[in-house]
LOVO-825824 format. One record per residue (C-alpha): residue in one letter; y, x, z. Coordinates in steps of 0.5 Angstrom, whole numbers, plus 2048, in hexadecimal, padded with zeros to 3 digits. Layout:
N
A,Y,X,Z
...
//
This chain:
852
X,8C7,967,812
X,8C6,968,819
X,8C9,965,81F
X,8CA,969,826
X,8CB,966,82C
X,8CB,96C,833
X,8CB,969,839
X,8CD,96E,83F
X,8CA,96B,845
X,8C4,96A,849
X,8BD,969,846
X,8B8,965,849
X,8B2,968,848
X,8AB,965,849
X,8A9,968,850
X,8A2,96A,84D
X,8A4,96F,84B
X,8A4,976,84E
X,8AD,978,850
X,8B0,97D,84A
X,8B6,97F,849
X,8B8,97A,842
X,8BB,97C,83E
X,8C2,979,83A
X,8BE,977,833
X,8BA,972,837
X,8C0,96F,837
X,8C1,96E,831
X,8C1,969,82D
X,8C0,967,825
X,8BE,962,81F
X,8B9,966,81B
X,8B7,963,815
X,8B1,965,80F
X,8B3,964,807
X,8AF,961,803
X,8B1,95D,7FD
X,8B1,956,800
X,8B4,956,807
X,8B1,952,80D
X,8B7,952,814
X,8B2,952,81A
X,8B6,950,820
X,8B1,952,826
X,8B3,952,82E
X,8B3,95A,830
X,8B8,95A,835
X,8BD,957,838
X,8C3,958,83E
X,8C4,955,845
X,8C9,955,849
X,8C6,954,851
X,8CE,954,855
X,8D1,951,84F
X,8D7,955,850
X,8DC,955,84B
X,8DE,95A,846
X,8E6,95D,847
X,8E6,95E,83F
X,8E1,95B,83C
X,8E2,953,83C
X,8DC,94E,83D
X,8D7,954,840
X,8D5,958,846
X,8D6,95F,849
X,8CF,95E,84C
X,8CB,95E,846
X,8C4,95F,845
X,8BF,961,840
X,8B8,95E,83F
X,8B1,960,839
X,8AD,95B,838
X,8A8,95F,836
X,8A2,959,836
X,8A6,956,830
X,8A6,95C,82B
X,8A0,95A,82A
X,8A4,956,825
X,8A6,95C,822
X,89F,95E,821
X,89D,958,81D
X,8A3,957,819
X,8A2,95F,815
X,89B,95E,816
X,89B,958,811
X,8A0,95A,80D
X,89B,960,80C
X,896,95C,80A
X,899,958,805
X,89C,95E,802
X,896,962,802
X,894,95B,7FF
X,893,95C,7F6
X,892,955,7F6
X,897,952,7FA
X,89F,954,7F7
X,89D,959,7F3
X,8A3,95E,7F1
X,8A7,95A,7F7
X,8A8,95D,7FD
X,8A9,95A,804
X,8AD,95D,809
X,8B0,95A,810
X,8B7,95C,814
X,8B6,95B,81B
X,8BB,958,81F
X,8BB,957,827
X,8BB,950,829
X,8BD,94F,830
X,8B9,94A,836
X,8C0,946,838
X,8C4,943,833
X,8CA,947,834
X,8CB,94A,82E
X,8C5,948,82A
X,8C9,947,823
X,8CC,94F,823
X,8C6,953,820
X,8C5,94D,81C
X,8CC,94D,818
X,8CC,954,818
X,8C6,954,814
X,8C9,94D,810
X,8CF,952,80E
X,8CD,959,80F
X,8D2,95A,814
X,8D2,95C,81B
X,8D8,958,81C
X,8D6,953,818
X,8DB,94E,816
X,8D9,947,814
X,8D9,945,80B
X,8D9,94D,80A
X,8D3,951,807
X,8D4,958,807
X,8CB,959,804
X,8CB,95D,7FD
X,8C6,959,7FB
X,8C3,953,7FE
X,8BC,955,7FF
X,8B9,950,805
X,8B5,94A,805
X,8B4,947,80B
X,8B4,949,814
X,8B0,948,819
X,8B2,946,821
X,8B0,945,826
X,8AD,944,82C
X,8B1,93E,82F
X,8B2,938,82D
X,8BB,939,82E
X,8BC,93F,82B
X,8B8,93D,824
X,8BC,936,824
X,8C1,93A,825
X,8C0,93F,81F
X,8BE,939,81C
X,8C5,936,81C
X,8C7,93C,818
X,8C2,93E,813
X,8C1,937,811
X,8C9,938,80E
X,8C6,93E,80A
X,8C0,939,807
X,8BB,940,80A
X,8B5,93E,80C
X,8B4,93F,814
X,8AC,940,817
X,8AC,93F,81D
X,8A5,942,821
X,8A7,93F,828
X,8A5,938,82B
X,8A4,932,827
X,8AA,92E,828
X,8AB,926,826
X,8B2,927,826
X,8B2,92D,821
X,8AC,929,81C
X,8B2,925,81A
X,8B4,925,813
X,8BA,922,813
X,8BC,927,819
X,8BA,92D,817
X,8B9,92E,80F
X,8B8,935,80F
X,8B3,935,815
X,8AB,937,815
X,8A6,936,81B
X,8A1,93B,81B
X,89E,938,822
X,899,932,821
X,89C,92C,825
X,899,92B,82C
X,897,923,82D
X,890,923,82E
X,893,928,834
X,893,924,83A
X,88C,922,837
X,88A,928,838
X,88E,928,83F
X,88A,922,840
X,884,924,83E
X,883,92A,842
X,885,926,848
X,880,921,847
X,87B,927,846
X,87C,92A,84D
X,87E,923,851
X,884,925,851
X,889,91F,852
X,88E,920,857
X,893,926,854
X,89A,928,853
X,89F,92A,84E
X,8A4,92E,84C
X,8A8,92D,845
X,8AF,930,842
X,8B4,92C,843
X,8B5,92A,83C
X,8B3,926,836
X,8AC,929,836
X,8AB,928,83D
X,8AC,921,83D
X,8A8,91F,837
X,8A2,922,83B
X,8A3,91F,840
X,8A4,919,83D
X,89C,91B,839
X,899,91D,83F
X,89A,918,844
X,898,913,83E
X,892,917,83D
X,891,918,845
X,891,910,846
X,88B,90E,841
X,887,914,845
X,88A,912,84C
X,88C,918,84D
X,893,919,851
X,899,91D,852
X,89A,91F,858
X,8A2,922,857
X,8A5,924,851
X,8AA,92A,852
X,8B0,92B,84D
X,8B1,932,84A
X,8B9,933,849
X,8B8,938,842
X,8BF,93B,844
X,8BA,93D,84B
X,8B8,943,847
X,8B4,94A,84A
X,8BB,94D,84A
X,8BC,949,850
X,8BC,94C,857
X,8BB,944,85A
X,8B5,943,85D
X,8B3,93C,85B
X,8B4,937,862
X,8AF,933,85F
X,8A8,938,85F
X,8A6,937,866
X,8A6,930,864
X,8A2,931,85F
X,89D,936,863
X,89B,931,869
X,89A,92B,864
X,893,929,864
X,893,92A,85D
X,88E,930,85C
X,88F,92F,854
X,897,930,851
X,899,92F,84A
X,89D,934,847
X,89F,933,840
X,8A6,936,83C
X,8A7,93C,839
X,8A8,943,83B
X,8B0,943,83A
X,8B1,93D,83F
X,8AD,93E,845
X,8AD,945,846
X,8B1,943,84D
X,8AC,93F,84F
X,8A6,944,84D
X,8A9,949,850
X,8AB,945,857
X,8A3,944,857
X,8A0,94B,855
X,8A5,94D,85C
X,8A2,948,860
X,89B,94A,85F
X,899,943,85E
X,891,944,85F
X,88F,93E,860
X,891,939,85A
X,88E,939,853
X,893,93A,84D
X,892,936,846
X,897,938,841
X,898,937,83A
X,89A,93D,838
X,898,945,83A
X,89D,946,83E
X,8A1,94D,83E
X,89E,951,845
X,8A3,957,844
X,8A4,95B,84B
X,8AA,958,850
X,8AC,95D,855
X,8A5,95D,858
X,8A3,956,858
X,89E,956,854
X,89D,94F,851
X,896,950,84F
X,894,950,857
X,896,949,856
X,893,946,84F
X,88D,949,851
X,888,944,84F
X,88D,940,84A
X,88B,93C,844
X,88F,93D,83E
X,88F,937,838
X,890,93D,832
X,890,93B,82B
X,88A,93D,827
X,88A,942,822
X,886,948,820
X,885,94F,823
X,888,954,81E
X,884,95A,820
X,889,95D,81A
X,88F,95C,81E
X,88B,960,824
X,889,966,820
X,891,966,81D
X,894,967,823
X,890,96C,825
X,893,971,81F
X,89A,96E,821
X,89E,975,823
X,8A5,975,823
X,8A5,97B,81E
X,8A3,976,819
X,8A8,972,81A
X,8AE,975,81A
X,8B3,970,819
X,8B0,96C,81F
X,8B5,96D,826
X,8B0,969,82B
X,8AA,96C,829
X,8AD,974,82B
X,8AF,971,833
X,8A8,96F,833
X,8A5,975,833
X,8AB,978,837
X,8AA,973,83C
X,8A3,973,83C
X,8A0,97A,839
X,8A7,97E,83C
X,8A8,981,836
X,8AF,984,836
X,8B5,982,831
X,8B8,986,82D
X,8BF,987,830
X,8C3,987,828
X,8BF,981,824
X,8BB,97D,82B
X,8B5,97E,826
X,8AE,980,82B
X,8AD,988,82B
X,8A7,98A,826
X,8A0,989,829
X,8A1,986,82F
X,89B,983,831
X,898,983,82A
X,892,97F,82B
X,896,979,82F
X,894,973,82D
X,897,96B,82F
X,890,96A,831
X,890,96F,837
X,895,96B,83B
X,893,966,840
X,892,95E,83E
X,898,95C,842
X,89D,960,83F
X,89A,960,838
X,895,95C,834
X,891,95E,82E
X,88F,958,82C
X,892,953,828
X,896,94E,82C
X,897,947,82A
X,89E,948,827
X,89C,94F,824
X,897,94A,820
X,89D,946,81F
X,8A0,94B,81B
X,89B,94E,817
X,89A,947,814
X,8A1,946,814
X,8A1,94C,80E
X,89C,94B,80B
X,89F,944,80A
X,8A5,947,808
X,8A1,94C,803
X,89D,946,800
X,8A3,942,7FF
X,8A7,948,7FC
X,8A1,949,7F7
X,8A1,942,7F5
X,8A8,942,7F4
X,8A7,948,7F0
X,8A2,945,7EB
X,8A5,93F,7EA
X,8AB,943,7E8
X,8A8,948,7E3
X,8A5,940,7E1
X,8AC,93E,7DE
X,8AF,945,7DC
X,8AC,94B,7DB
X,8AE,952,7DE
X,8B1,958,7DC
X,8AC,95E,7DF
X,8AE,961,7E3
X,8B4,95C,7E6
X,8B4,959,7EC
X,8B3,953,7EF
X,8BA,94F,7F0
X,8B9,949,7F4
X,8BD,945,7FA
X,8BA,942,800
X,8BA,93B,800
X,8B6,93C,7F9
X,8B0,93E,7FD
X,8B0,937,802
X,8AB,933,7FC
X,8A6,938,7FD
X,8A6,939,804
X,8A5,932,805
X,89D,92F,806
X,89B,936,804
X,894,937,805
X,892,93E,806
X,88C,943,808
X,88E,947,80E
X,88B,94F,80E
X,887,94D,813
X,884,948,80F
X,884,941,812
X,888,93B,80E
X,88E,939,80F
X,892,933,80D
X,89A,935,80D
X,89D,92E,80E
X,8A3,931,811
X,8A6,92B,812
X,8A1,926,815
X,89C,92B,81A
X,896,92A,81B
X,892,92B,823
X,88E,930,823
X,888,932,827
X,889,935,82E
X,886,93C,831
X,885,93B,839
X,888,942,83B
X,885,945,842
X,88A,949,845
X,887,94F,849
X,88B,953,84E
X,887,955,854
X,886,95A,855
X,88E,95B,854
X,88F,95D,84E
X,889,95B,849
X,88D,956,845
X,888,953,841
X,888,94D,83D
X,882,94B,83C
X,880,945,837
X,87B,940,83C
X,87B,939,838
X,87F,935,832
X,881,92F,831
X,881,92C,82A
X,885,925,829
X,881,924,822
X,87B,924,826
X,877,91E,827
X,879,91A,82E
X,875,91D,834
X,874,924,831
X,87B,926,830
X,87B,92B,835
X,876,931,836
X,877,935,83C
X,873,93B,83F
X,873,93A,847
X,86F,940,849
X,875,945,845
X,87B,942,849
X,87E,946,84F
X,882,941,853
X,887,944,859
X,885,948,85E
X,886,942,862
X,880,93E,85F
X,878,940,860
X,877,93B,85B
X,87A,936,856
X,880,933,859
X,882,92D,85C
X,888,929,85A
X,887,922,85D
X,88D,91D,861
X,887,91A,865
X,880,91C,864
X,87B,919,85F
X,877,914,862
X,870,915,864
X,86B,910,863
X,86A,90A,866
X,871,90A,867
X,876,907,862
X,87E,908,860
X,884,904,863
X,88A,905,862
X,890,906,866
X,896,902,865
X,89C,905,862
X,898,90B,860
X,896,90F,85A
X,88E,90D,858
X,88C,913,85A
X,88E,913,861
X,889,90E,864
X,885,90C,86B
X,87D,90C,86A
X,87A,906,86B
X,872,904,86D
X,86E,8FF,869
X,86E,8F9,86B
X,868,8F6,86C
X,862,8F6,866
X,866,8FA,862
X,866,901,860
X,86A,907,85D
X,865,90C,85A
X,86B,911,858
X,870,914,85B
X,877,911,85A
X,876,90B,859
X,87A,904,858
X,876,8FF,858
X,870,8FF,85C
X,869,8FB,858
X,865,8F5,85C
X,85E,8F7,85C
X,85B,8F1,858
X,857,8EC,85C
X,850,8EE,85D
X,854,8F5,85F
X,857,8F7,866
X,85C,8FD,867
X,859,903,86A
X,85D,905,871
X,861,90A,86D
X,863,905,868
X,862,909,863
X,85B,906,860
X,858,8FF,85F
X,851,8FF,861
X,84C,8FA,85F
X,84B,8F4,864
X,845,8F3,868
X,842,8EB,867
X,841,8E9,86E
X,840,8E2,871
X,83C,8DF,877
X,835,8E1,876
X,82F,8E0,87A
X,82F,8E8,87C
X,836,8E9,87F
X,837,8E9,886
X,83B,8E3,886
X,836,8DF,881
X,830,8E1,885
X,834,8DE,88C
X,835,8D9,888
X,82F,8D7,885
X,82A,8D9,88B
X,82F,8D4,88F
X,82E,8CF,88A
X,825,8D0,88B
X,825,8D0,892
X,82A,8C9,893
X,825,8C7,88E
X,820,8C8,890
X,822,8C6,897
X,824,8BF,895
X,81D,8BE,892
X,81A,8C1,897
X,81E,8BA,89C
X,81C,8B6,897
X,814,8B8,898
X,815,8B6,89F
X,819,8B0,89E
X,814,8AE,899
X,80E,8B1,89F
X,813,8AC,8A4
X,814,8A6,8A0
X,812,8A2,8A5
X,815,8A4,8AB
X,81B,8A0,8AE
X,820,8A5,8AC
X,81E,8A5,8A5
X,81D,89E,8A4
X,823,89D,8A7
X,828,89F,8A3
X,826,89D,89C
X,81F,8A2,89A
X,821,8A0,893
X,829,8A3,893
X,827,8A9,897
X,821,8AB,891
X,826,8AA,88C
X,82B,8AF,890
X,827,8B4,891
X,824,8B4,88A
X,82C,8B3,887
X,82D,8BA,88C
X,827,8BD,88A
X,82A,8BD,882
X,832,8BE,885
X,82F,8C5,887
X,82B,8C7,882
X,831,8C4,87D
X,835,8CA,87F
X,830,8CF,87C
X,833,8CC,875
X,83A,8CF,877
X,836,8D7,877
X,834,8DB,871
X,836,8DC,86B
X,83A,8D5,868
X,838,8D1,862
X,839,8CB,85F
X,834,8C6,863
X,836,8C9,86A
X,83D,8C8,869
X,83C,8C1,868
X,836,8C1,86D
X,83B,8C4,872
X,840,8BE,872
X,83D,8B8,871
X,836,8BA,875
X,83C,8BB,87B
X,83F,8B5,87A
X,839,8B0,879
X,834,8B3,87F
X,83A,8B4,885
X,83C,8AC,882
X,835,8AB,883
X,836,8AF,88A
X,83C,8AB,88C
X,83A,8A4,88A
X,833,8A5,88E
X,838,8A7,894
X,83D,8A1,893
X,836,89D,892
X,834,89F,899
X,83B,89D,89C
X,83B,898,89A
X,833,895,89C
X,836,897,8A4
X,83B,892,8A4
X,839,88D,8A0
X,831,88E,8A5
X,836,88D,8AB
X,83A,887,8A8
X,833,883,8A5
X,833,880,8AD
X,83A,87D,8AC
X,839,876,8A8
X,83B,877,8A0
X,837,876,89B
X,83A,87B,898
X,838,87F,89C
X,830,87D,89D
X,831,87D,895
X,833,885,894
X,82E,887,899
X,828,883,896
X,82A,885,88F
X,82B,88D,891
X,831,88C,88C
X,834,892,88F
X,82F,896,88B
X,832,893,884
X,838,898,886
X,834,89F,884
X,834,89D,87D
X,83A,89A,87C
X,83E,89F,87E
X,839,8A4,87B
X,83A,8A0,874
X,842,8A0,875
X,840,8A8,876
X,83C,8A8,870
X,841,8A4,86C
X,847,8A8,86F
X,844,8B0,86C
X,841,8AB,866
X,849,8AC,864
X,849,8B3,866
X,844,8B5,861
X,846,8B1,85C
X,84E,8B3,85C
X,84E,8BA,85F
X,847,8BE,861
X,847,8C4,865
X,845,8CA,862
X,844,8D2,862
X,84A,8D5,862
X,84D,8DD,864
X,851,8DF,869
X,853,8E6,867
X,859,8E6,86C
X,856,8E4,873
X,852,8EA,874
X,855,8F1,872
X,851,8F4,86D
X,84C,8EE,86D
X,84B,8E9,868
X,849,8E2,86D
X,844,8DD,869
X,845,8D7,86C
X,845,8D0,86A
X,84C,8CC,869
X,84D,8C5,86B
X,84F,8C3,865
X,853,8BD,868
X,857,8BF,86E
X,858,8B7,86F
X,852,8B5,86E
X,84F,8BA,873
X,854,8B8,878
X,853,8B1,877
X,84C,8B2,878
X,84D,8B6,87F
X,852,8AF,880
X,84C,8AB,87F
X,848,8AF,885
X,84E,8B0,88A
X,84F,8A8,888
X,846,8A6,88B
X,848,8AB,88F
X,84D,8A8,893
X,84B,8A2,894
X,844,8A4,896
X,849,8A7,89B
X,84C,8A1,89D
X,847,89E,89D
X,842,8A2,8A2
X,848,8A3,8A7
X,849,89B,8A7
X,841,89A,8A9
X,841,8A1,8AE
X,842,89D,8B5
X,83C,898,8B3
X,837,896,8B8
X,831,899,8B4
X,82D,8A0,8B8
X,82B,8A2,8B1
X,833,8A1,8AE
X,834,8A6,8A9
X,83B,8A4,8A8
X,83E,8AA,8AC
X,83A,8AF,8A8
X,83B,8AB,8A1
X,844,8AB,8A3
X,842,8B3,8A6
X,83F,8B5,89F
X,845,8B1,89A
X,84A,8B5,89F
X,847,8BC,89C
X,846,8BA,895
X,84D,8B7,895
X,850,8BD,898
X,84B,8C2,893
X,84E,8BF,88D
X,855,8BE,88F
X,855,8C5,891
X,851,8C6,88A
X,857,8C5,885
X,85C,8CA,887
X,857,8CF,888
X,854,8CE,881
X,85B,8CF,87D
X,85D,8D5,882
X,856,8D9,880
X,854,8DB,879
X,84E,8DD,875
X,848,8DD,879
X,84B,8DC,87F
X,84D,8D5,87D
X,845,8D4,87C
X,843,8D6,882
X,848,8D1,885
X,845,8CC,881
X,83F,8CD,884
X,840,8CF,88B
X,844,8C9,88B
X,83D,8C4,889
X,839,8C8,88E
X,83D,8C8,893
X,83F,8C0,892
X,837,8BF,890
X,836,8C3,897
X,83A,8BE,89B
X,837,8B8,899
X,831,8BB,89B
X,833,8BE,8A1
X,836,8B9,8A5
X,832,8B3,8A1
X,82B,8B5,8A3
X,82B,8BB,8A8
X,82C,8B6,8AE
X,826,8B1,8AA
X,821,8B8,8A9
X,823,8B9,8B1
X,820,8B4,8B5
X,81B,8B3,8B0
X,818,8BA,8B1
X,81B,8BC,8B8
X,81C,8B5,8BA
X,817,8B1,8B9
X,817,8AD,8C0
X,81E,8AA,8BD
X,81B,8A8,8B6
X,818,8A2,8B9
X,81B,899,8B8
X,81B,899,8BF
X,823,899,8C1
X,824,89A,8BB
X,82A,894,8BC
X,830,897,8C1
X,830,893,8C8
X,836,891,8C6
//
């Protein structure tokens, strides 16, 4: 039985096509179907109608006068792979023998108007069909394929189900279809895609793409993979820059221009995700093939439909467009098929005569709208451009094929387990209902034509392996798809995806791999830092902070060098720190210590001629015995500071401190003593035995021990509680690790600088009470001169030590014992070696008491 349709109006022609007259047979439209003991109903999308105006029909109701007429000659490839099939199995002796398969072809249109017509005429063998009537003869059919969309297999599958017939569905994988209690009757072909917003992210992290935008349909399907997307993006911290909602109603037959594109092309994004099917986002496709949108990068979830639209050749724009295709393997058979399909072998196809009409010109026959004989005998489906036709085997036409391969395989084992139970008469046909074959379509395990194993588990699908598709299209009109990678779920971790770089061809617009970022990667030396309220993608780069680095790009965190390490300037590696101190050779030390020999050596040489002068007035004056020991206690203080430069060790941290403490206590002491000696050498004339007494017994000389023994007492404690010792400064000096001597106990060293600055003061006091004293040799003046120095030297010490660091704080040290050392020397002695070697007329007794 046929079914005829004519449509009188205007056909919208792919404009590739050089302008001819077409004639009416191309207008016409049949079911055709090829007989066969068993029948498979194949419902395929071929053609559809459109309307642009919309203006209502005047008798027809619920239709249009300006009706359109679209081929969708791509997709009869499906065709192809269904008769190639059933080929194969009747062909087959070991596959359904004595049985043969046939199919009835119906056309299955993209809306969902009218989707259910073609499958009831087919339930009841009506045209006008009618609901619960059966017009068949005989009952000879075992299953339907629909596709391609999710809505128009749900739809068939509200109906079938009623009918208990099993239904193969070869479209998309769908969650919603996969549910047994829904859908009793319904079979997915495709595996699930789960692991595909893996692979998504996996191709993303490949190519550091983390900032990227998507366009999903508006239904079910587009919000569980954005749901999966977004939770796969966040563990890899790649963000979505816009997410734009597809309506399915918004279709390639809509003329509206999508307000939302230009958006889309000034977004940052460089990378969009595509993901529906061909059926629900053939608007969008079109919109962007119209815009010539260059300079984006495509990746898709299916191989999209590129079929001409007025000129606008969508191949310009997914140029350079990845693909995520469900693998499966070449069928060379199929090519070499459909290079020996001719419409003379298959009379009772209607499609397959407009092709050659429409391609070939070959004229129509005006009495039966058959092809006249040998037109273009040697024309063949291969000759047409990629574009327009494809010979190879899509991903749905693979679908099919396994869909009657799995009818096949079913109806076999059906048939087995029947003559099992009761024999045949020979010669007598197999009689059998549909539901009967739902035990054995379920979890069937097969081995397709082209040998690879496959787990028929219709109800619970597994993920599949995925091709990576290259799309090539310039220049325009290539069409290639070329395979340039894998991505395997079931491999191990870091190896699930394989890509060949140097195979992908990226939009014209890019010389190199693209870039699709919010903000761009942080360099090195250089940190991530977060802007508020924005995603973790867009962020500001930030330097390293000091002694740390970031040795990789894109960092969060920056790494502290360890201590014996420094930050190099760029901050992007640790270099090994150099060991420095106060040694003899630098610059500094030799300042120092050559200042230390000649005040040294200076002091000796006053105490060789104090020595040389022992006798003069001058010396004899004022107390010969203090001023040795003050000249040989200076001698030491200034050859006490080379302790302070080298390289430190135990001993001379320890040597450092106390010799310190105790020689400028025995300096200090001498000094206070020699005050003292002045006012008690003036007081001896007034009458006191004290006085007479302290001056006989010289018992100002019993304060040197004493308060030396109090010294030595004082860093006794010292030592025993907390010593000083070899420490490391790797901060003070940058890329320098400083040796130096710790104090050990701050208290006690400050406590020893107390006990200087106390024998300090009162030497002080002492020397400024006896300054005015009738005496031509009264040293008092000097001694109260000298304490000045020292006092202001040391007090301006403290501050100055704890404001410096490493072996600065060293050098302070030092420089405030040689220049404290020097000051006692200076102003005690120089005026003495002056009138002993310039003056001599003046070191004499006479008039050595003042006329007052």
């Amino acid at each position: 039985m046929f079914s005829w349709s004519f449509i009188p109006w205007i056909l919208q022609i792919p404009n590739l096509v050089c302008a001819f007259e077409i004639s009416e047979c191309f207008f016409r439209i049949k079911n055709f179907r090829h007989d066969g003991n068993v029948m498979i109903g194949a419902f395929f999308p071929l053609h559809y109608y459109y309307t642009v105006k919309k203006i209502p029909h005047k008798i027809l109701i619920n239709d249009y006068e300006d009706l359109y007429l679209q081929y969708k000659f791509k997709n009869y490839q499906f065709v192809l792979a269904l008769v190639f099939a059933i080929k194969e199995i009747n062909r087959n002796p070991q596959l359904l023998p004595n049985t043969s398969l046939g199919f009835d072809f119906y056309n299955n249109p993209f809306t969902e108007k009218n989707t259910l017509m073609n499958a009831f005429i087919w339930l009841t063998g009506m045209n006008d069909a009618k609901v619960n009537y059966n017009c068949k003869l005989e009952q000879k059919s075992a299953a339907a394929l629909t596709g391609t969309s999710f809505a128009i297999s749900a739809h068939m599958g509200t109906l079938l189900q009623l009918y208990k017939i099993p239904q193969l569905t070869f479209g998309p994988f769908d969650s919603i279809l996969s549910d047994q209690a829904q859908f009793t009757s319904l079979y997915q072909m495709a595996p699930n895609d789960t692991s595909l917003p893996l692979g998504i992210v996996s191709l993303m992290l490949h190519f550091k793409w983390s900032w990227v935008g998507l366009l999903l349909t508006d239904d079910h399907r587009g919000m569980q993979i954005l749901s999966d997307l977004k939770e796969e993006m966040k563990k890899n911290r790649v963000c979505v820059a816009f997410v734009e909602l597809i309506s399915g109603t918004w279709n390639s037959l809509s003329h509206k221009f999508w307000k939302s594109l230009g958006k889309i092309e000034d977004s940052s994004a460089n990378v969009i995700i595509i993901f529906g099917d061909t059926d629900s986002l053939q608007g969008l496709m079109k919109n962007i093939g119209q815009k010539l949108t260059t300079w984006k990068v495509w990746i898709m979830n299916s191989q999209w439909d590129v079929t001409n639209h007025n000129d606008y050749f969508m191949l310009d724009s997914f140029h350079g467009s990845l693909t995520f295709s469900h693998h499966y393997e070449e069928m060379v058979d199929f090519t070499n098929f459909i290079q020996t399909v001719h419409p003379s072998k298959y009379p009772e196809d209607t499609y397959l005569p407009k092709l050659w009409h429409l391609f070939f010109k070959c004229p129509f026959s005006q009495t039966d709208c058959k092809l006249l004989e040998n037109c273009q005998p040697n024309a063949s489906l291969d000759l047409l451009p990629k574009q327009n036709f494809d010979t190879t085997m899509s991903e749905e036409s693979y679908y099919i094929y396994n869909s009657v391969y799995t009818v096949a395989h079913s109806l076999h084992e059906m048939i087995l387990n029947q003559l099992q139970v009761q024999q045949h008469k020979n010669g007598e046909e197999i009689v059998f209902l549909p539901w009967q074959l739902h035990p054995f379509l379920q979890n069937n395990y097969m081995n397709n034509h082209v040998g690879s194993h496959m787990v028929m588990d219709m109800k619970s699908k597994f993920d599949s392996k995925y091709d990576i598709i290259n799309f090539w299209n310039f220049p325009k009109g290539m069409g290639l798809r070329v395979k340039v990678g894998s991505f395997s779920p079931y491999a191990p971790h870091g190896r699930q995806l394989s890509l060949t770089n140097q195979l992908i061809q990226w939009p014209a617009q890019f010389t190199e791999i693209p870039k699709s970022v919010c903000t761009n990667l942080c360099g090195l030396g250089f940190r991530r830092t977060l802007k508020e309220g924005q995603d973790v993608c867009c962020f500001d780069c930030t330097s390293c902070p000091d002694n740390e680095i970031s040795n990789e790009t894109d960092m969060d965190h920056c790494v502290k060098c360890p201590e014996s390490h420094y930050a190099n300037t760029e901050k992007n590696h640790c270099l090994q720190k150099t060991v420095t101190f106060l040694h003899f050779e630098d610059p500094l030390g030799m300042a120092l210590s050559s200042t230390a020999l000649c005040f040294s050596a200076i002091t000796a040489t006053v105490l060789g001629i104090f020595v040389k002068h022992r006798d003069s007035p001058i010396v004899k004056a004022n107390n010969r015995a203090l001023s040795y020991i003050l000249l040989i206690t200076l001698i030491i203080c200034f050859l006490s500071s080379l302790l302070f430069i080298g390289q430190p060790n135990t001993a001379t941290c320890i040597l450092q401190q106390t010799t310190f403490g105790i020689v400028f206590t025995v300096a200090l002491s001498t000094v206070l003593a020699k005050a003292l000696t002045v006012v008690i050498a003036f007081k001896v004339t007034f009458p006191g035995r004290l006085m007479r007494w302290l001056m006989i017994s010289r018992a100002t000389n019993y304060t040197i021990p004493i308060f030396t023994l109090l010294q030595i007492i004082l860093c006794g404690i010292w030592l025993g509680t907390s010593p000083p010792f070899v420490d490391q400064d790797s901060h003070a000096q940058h890329g320098h690790i400083i040796i130096l001597c710790n104090k050990g106990s701050a208290i006690a060293f400050h406590c020893v600088l107390g006990f200087l600055y106390s024998l300090a003061i009162g030497s002080y006091i002492m020397a400024f009470l006896s300054r005015n004293l009738p005496d031509k040799f009264n040293e008092a003046k000097f001694l109260t001169l000298s304490m000045l120095v020292f006092c202001s030297v040391w007090v301006t010490f403290l501050p100055v030590y704890h404001c410096t660091k490493g072996k600065f704080m060293v050098a302070v040290e030092v420089f405030s014992i040689l220049a404290s050392s020097a000051a006692l020397l200076g102003f005690i002695f120089a005026p003495k070696c002056y009138i002993i070697l310039l003056k001599p007329d003046k070191n004499v007794f006479h008039g050595i008491r003042d006329k007052k």
